[in-house]
C-alpha positions, -999 to +999 in steps of 0.1 A: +108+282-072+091+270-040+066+297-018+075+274+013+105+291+037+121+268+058+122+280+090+154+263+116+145+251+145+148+272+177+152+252+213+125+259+237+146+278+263+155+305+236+115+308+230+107+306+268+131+333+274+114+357+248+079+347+250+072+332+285+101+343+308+081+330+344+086+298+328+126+301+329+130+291+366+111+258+363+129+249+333+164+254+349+152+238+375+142+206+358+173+206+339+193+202+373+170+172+380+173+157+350+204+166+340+214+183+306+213+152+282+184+147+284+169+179+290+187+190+259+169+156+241+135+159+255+125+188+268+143+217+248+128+197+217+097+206+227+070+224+203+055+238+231+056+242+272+026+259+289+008+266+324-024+275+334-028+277+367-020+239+385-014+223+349+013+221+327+011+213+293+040+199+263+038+193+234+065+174+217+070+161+180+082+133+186+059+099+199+089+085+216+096+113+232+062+114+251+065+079+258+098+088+277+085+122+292+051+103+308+073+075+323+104+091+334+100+127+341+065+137+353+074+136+389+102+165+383+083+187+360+056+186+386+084+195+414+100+221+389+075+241+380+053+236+408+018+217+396-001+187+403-011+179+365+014+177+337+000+168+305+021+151+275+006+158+241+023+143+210+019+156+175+043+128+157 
């Protein structure tokens, strides 16, 4: 028998909701920018999503992913959640 538990997945608006709720607006926000494909794809895939003060910070799984994050959506997580430095981090 195995001491690892395999814990499922849970998207990053059910975590925001719980654990950072003055995050919420932004991220509704960018999902009307974006539209819900790929918000669904890129951003609610997301490890983590943080702010402090005028930066944001992600933190996605996936190297693709922050290849397509940096060159397509900067500009509307910037507008959504009201900074002027978004930074990509990629732990795949």
């Amino acid at each position: 028998m195995s001491n690892f538990t395999s814990i499922p997945f849970t998207p990053l608006t059910e975590r925001v909701a719980v654990e950072l709720p003055e995050l919420l607006a932004g991220l509704e926000q960018l999902k009307l920018l974006i539209g819900e494909h790929d918000f669904d794809k890129y951003i609610n895939s997301l490890i983590s999503l943080r702010r402090s003060g005028d930066l944001l910070l992600l933190i996605t799984g996936k190297t693709m992913y922050y290849s397509i994050i940096e060159s397509k959506f900067i500009p509307m997580l910037k507008e959504s959640f009201n900074v002027t430095k978004v930074r990509v981090v990629s732990q795949g």
